[in-house]
BALOBA-1460 file (C-alpha; in Angstrom, 3 decimals):
// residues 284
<rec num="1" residu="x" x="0.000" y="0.000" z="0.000"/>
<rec num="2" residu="x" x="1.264" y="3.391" z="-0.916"/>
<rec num="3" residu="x" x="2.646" y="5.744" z="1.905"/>
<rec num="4" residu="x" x="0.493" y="8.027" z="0.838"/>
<rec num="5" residu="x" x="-3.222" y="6.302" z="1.298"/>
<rec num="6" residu="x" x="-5.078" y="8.199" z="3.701"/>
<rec num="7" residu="x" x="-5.285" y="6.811" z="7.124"/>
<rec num="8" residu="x" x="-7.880" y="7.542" z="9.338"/>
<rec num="9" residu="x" x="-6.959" y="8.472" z="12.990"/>
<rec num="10" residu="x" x="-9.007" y="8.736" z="15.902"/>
<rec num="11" residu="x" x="-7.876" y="9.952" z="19.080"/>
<rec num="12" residu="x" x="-9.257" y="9.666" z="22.820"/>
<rec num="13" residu="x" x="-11.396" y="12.312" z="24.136"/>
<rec num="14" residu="x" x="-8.944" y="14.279" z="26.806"/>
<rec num="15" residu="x" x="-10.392" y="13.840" z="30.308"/>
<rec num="16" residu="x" x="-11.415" y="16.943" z="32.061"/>
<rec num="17" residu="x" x="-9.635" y="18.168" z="34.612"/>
<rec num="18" residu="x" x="-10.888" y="17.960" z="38.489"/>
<rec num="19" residu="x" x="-11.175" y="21.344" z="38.475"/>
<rec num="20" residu="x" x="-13.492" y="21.742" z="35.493"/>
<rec num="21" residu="x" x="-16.222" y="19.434" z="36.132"/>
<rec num="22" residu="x" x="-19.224" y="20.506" z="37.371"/>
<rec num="23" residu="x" x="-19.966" y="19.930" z="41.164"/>
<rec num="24" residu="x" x="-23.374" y="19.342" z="42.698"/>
<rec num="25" residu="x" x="-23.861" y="21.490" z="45.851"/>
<rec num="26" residu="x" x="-23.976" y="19.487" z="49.083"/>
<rec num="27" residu="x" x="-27.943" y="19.398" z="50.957"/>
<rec num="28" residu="x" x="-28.560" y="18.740" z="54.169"/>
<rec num="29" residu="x" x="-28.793" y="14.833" z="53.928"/>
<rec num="30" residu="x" x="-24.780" y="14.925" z="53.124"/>
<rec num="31" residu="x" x="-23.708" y="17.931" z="55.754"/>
<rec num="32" residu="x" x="-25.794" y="16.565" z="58.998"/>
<rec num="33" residu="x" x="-22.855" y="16.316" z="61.544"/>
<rec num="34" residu="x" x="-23.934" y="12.691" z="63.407"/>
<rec num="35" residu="x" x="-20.696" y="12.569" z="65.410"/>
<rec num="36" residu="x" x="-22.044" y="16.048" z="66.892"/>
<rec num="37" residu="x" x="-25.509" y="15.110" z="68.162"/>
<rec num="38" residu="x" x="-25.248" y="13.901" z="71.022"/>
<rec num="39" residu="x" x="-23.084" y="16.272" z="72.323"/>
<rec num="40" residu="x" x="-26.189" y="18.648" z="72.219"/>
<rec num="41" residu="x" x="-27.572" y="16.605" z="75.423"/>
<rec num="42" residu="x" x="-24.775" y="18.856" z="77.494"/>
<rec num="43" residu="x" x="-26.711" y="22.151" z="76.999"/>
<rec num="44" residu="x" x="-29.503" y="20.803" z="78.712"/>
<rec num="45" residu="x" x="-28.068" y="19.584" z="81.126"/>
<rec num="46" residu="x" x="-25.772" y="22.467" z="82.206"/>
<rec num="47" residu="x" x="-28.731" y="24.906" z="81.756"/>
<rec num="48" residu="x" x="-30.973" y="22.763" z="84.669"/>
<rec num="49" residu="x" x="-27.832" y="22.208" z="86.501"/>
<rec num="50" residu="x" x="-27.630" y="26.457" z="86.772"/>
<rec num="51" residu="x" x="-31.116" y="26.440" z="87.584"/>
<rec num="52" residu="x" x="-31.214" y="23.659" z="90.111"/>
<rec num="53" residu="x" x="-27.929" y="24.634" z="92.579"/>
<rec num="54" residu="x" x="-29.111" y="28.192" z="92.029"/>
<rec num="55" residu="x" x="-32.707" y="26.890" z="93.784"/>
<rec num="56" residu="x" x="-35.004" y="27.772" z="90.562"/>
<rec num="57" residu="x" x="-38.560" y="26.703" z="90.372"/>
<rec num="58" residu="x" x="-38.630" y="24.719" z="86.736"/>
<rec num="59" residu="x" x="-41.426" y="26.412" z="84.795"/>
<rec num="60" residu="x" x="-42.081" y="25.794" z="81.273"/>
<rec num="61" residu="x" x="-42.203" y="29.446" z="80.427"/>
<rec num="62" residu="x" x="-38.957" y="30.042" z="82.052"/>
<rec num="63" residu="x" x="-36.399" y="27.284" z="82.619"/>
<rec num="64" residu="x" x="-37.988" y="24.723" z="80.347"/>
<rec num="65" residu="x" x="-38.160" y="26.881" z="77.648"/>
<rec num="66" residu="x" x="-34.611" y="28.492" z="78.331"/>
<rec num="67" residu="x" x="-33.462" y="24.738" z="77.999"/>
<rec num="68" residu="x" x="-35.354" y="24.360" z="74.956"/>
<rec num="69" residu="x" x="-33.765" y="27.292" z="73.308"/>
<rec num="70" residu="x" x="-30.220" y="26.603" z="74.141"/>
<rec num="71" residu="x" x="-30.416" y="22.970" z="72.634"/>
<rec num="72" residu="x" x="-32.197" y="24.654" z="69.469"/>
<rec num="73" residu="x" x="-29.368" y="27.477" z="69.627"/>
<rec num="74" residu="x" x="-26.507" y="24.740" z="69.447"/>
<rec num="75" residu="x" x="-27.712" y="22.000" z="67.334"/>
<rec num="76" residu="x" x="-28.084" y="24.949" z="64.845"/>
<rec num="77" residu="x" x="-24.183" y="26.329" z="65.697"/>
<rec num="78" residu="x" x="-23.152" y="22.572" z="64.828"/>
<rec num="79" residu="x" x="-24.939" y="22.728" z="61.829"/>
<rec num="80" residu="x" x="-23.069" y="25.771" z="60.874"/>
<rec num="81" residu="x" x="-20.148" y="24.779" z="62.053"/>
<rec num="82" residu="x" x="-19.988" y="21.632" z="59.857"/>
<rec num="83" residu="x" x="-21.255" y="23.445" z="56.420"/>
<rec num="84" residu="x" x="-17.974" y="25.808" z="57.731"/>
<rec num="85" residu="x" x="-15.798" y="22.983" z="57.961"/>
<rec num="86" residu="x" x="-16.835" y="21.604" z="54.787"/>
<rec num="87" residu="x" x="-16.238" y="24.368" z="52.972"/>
<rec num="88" residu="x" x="-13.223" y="25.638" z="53.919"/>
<rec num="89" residu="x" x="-11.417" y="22.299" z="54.957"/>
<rec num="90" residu="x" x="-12.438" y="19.973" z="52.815"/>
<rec num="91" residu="x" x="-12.941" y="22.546" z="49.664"/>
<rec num="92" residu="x" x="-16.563" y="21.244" z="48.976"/>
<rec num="93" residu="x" x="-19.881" y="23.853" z="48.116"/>
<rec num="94" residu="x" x="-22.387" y="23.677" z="50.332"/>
<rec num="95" residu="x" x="-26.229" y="24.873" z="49.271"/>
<rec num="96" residu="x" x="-26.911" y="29.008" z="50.125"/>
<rec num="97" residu="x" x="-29.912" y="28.058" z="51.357"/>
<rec num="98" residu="x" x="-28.069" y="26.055" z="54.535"/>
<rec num="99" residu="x" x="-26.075" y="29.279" z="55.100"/>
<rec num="100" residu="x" x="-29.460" y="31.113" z="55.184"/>
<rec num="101" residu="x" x="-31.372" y="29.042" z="57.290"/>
<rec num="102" residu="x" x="-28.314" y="28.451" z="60.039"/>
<rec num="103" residu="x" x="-28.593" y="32.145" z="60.183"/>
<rec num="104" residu="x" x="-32.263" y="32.736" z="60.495"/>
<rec num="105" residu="x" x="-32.881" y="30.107" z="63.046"/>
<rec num="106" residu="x" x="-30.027" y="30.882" z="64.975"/>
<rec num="107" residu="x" x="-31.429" y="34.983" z="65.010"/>
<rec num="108" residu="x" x="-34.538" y="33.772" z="65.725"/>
<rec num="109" residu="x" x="-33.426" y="31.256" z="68.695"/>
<rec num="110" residu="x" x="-31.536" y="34.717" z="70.307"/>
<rec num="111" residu="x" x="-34.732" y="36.784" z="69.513"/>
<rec num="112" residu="x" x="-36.971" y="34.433" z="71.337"/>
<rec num="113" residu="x" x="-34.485" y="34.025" z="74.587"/>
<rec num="114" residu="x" x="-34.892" y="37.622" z="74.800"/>
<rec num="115" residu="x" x="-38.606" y="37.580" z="74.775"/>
<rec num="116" residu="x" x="-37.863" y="34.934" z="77.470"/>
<rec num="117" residu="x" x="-35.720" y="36.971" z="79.666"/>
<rec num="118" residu="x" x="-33.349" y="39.532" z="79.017"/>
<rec num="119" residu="x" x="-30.204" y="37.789" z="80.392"/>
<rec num="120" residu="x" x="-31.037" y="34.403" z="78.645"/>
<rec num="121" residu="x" x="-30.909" y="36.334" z="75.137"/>
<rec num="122" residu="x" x="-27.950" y="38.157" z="76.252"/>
<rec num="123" residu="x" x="-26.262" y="34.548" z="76.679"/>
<rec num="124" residu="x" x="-27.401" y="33.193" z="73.528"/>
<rec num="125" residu="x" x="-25.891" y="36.226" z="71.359"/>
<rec num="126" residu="x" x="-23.023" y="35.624" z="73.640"/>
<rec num="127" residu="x" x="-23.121" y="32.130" z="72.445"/>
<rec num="128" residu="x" x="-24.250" y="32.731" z="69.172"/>
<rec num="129" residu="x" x="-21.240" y="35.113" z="68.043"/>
<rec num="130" residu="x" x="-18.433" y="33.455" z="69.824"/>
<rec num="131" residu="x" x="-18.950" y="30.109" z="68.143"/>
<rec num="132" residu="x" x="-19.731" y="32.451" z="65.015"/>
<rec num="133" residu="x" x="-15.932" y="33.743" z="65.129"/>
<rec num="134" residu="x" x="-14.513" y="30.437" z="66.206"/>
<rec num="135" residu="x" x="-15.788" y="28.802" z="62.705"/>
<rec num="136" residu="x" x="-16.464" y="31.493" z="60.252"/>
<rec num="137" residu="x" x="-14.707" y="31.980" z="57.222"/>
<rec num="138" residu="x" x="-14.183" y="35.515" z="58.041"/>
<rec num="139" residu="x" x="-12.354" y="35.076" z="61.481"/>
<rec num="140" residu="x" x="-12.196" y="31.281" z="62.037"/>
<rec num="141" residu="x" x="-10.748" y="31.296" z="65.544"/>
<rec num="142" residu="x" x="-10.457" y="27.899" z="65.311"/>
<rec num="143" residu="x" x="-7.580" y="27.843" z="63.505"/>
<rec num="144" residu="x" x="-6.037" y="28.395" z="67.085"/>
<rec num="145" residu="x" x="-5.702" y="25.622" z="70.157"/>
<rec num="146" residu="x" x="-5.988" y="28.661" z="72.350"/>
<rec num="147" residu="x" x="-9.523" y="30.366" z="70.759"/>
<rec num="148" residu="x" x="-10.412" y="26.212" z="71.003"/>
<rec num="149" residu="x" x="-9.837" y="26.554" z="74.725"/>
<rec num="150" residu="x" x="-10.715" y="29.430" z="75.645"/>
<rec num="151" residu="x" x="-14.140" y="29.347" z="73.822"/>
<rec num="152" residu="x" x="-15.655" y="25.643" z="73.720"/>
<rec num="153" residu="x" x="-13.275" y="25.067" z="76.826"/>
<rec num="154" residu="x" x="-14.392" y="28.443" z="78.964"/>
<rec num="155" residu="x" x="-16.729" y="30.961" z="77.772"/>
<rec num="156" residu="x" x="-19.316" y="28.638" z="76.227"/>
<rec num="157" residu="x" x="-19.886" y="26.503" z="79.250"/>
<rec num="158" residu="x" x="-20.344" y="29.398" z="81.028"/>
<rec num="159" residu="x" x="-22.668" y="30.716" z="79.153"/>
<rec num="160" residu="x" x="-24.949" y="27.870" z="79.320"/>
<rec num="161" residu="x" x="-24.797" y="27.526" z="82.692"/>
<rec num="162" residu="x" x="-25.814" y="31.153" z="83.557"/>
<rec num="163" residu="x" x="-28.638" y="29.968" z="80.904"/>
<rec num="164" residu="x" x="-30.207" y="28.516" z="83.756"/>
<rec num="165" residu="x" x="-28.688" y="30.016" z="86.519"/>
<rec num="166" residu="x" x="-30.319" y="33.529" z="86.245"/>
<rec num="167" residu="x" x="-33.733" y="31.818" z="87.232"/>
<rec num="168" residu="x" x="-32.363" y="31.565" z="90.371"/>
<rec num="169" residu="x" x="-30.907" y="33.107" z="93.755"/>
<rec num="170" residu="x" x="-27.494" y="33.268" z="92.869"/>
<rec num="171" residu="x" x="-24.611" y="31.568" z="91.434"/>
<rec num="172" residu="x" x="-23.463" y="28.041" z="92.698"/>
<rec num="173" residu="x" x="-19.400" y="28.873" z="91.909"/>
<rec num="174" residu="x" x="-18.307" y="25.437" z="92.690"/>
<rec num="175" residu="x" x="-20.424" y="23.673" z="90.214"/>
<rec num="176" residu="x" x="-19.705" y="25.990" z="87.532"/>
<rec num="177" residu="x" x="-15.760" y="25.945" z="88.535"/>
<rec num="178" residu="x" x="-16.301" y="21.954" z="87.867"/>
<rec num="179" residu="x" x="-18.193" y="22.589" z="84.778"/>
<rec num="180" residu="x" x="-15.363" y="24.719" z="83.217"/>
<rec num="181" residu="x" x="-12.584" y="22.343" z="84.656"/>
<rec num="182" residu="x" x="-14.520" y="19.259" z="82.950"/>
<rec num="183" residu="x" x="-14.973" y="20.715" z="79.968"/>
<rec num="184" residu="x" x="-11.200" y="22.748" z="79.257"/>
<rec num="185" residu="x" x="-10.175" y="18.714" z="79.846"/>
<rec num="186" residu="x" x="-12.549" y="17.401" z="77.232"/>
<rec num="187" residu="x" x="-11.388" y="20.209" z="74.766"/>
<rec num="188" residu="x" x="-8.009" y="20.037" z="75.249"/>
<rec num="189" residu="x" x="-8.264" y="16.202" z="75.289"/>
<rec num="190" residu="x" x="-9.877" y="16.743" z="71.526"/>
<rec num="191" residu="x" x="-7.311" y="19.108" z="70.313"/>
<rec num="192" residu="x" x="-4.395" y="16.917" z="71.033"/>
<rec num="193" residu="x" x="-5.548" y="14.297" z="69.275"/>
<rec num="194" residu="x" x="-6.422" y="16.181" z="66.071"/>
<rec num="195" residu="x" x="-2.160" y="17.453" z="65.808"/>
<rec num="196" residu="x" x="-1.999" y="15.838" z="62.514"/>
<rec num="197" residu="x" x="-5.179" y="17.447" z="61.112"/>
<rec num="198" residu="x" x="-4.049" y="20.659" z="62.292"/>
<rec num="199" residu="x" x="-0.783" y="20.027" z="60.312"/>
<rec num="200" residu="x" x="-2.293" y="19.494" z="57.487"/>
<rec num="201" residu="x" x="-4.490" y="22.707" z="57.364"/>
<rec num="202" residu="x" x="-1.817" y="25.119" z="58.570"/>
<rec num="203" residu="x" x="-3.622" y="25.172" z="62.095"/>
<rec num="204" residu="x" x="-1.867" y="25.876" z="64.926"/>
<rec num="205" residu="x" x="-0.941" y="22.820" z="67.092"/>
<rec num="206" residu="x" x="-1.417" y="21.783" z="71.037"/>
<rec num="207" residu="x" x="1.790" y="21.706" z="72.216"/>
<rec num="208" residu="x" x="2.725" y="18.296" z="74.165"/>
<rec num="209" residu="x" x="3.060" y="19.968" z="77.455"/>
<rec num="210" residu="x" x="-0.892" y="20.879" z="77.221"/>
<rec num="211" residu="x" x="-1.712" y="17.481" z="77.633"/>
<rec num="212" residu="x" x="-0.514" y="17.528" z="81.321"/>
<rec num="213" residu="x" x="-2.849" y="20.261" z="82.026"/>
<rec num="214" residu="x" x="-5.579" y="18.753" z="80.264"/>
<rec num="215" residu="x" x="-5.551" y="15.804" z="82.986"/>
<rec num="216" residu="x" x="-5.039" y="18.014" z="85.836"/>
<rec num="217" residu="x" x="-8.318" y="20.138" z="85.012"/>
<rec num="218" residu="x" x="-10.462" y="16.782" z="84.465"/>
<rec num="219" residu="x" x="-8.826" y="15.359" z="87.850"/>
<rec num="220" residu="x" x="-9.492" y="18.855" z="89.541"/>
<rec num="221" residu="x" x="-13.365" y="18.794" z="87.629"/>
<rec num="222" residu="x" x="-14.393" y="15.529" z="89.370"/>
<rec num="223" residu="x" x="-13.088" y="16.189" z="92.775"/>
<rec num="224" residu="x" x="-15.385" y="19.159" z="92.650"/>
<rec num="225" residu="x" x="-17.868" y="16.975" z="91.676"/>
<rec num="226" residu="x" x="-16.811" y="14.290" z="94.357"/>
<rec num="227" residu="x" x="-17.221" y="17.388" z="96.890"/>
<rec num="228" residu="x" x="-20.144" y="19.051" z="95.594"/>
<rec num="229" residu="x" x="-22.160" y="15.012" z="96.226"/>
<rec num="230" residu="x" x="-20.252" y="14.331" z="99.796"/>
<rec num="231" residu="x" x="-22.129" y="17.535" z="100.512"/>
<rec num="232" residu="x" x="-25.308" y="17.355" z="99.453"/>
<rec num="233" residu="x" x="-25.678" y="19.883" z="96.759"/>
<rec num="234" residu="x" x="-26.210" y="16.590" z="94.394"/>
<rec num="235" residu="x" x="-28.409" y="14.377" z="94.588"/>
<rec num="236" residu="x" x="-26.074" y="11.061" z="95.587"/>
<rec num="237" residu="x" x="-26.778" y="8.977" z="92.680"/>
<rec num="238" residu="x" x="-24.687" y="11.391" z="90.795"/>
<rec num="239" residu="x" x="-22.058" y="9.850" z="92.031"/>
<rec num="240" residu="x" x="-23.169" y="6.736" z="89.496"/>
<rec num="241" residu="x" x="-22.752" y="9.326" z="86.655"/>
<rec num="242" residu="x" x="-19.124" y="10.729" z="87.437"/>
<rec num="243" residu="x" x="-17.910" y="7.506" z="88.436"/>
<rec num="244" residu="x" x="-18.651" y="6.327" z="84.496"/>
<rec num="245" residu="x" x="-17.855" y="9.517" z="83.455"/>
<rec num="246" residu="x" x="-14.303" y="9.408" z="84.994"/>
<rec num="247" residu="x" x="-14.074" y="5.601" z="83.782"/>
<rec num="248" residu="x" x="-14.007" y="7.027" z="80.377"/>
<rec num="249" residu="x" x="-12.037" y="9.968" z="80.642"/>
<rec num="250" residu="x" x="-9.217" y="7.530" z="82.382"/>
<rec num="251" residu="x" x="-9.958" y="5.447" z="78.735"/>
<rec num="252" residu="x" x="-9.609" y="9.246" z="76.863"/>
<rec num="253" residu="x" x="-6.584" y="10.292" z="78.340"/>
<rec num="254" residu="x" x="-5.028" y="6.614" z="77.835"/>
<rec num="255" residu="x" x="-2.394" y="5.860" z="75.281"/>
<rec num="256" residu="x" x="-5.155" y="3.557" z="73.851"/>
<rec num="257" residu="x" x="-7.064" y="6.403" z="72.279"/>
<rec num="258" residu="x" x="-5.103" y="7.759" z="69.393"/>
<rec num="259" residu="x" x="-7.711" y="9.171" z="66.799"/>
<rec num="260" residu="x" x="-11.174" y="11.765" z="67.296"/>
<rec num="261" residu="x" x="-13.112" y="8.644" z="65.584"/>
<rec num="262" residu="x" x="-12.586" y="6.149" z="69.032"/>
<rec num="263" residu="x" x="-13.492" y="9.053" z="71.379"/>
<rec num="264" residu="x" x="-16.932" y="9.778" z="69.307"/>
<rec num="265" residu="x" x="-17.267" y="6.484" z="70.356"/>
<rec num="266" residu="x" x="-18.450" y="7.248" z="73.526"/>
<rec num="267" residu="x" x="-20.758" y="10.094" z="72.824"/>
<rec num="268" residu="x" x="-24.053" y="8.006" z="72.835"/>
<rec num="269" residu="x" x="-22.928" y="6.835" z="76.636"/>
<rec num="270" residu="x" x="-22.228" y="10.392" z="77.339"/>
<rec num="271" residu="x" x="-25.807" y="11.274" z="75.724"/>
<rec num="272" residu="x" x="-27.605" y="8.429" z="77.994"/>
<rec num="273" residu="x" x="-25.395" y="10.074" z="81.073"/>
<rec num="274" residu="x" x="-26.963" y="13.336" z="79.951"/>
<rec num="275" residu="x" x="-30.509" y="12.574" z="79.691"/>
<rec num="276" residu="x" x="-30.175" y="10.315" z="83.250"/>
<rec num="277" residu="x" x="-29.225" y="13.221" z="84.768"/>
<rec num="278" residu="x" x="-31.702" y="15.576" z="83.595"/>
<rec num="279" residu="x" x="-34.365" y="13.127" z="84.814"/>
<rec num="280" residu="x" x="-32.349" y="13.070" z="88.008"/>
<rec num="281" residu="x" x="-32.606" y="16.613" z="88.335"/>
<rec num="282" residu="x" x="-36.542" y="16.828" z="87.587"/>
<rec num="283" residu="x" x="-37.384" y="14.029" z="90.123"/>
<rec num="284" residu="x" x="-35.573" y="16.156" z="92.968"/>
């Protein structure tokens, strides 16, 4: 055959790059943050904890619905906080109308608590814009172990128990000091063990030191707790719930747990703990 027969040639379609193909905007099914739910039981629970030591009658149109509308407040903050996370850390588009309705139902949530009572919306905006700044894209505190600490460790807990503590006489001080020690453990205990994730986004990392003072404030927290029982200002089958409680943070703080995905583990038992002691509370 002559060289110069025509051939015919047919080459491959080129595949598109990742970049150019179209992606598909994630909905709600895809963005709910499981892991997070039962974590929401805390509010609750810290809210009629402020309320009971500070001797507040439970009313539904005050500390029942204060409860109410810091569990609403927070499983909407989660919400946001995963379409945040998702967007910025794992580069994926999330539907405008999630970012819309996180922030209508979280201004409605603070709008109510101040048709409530004055100083339960003041503590949900106080809520409401720190965990705003520790997960937006436009200040994204979180990119800090300190802003971790200082605002799911401190100021948030805090806030929730005042929540329930402003139906009351005063402030019980010792169970909030426990509160706040219990829960800068827990949140330094998560930080630590998310040093390679932090890496890998250009976070700042818990130093190894931190870890030290992560089990001295969860050994401080349940001594208060121990006292708070021995002295009757809880009931005594608390002492059931912090004796399981500490049984797992001895398991958290072990060199068995290594990764975030064994200590989520646990958050159904901390969930049952959490709604046992909220019946607790209403039976007393």
């Amino acid at each position: 055959m002559s060289s110069a027969t025509p051939r015919l040639v047919t080459t491959e379609p080129k595949a598109q790059s990742p970049t150019a193909q179209p992606t598909t905007p994630l909905g709600w099914g895809q963005i709910v943050p499981i892991h997070r739910l039962p974590v929401i039981t805390k509010t609750p629970v810290m809210i009629m904890m402020g309320a009971y030591l500070s001797q507040a009658e439970f009313r539904l149109q005050t500390v029942m619905a204060t409860m109410l509308l810091g569990s609403l407040l927070w499983t909407t903050l989660y919400f946001y906080n995963e379409v945040a996370d998702i967007t910025l850390e794992k580069k994926q588009t999330v539907r405008r109308d999630i970012w819309i309705t996180c922030f209508v139902l979280t201004t409605l949530t603070v709008v109510m608590g101040f048709a409530v009572k004055w100083s339960v919306g003041v503590c949900l905006l106080a809520m409401a814009l720190s965990q705003w700044a520790y997960c937006s894209p436009h200040v994204r505190l979180k990119r800090n172990w300190q802003a971790n600490i200082l605002l799911s460790g401190t100021i948030n807990p805090i806030l929730r128990f005042t929540c329930g503590a402003v139906w009351g006489t005063g402030m019980p001080w010792l169970l909030l000091g426990m509160y706040v020690l219990l829960n800068i453990g827990a949140t330094i205990r998560t930080r630590t063990l998310l040093r390679s994730r932090d890496e890998g986004l250009q976070y700042s990392q818990a130093p190894l030191w931190l870890e030290q003072v992560g089990k001295a404030t969860t050994l401080l927290g349940f001594s208060c707790a121990i006292f708070l029982i021995a002295h009757h200002n809880l009931p005594p089958i608390f002492l059931l719930f912090f004796l399981i409680a500490a049984a797992y943070s001895v398991y958290a703080w072990s060199g068995k747990v290594t990764q975030m995905g064994q200590l989520r583990r646990g958050w159904l038992l901390f969930a049952a703990l959490s709604g046992f002691a909220v019946w607790v509370l209403f039976k007393h």
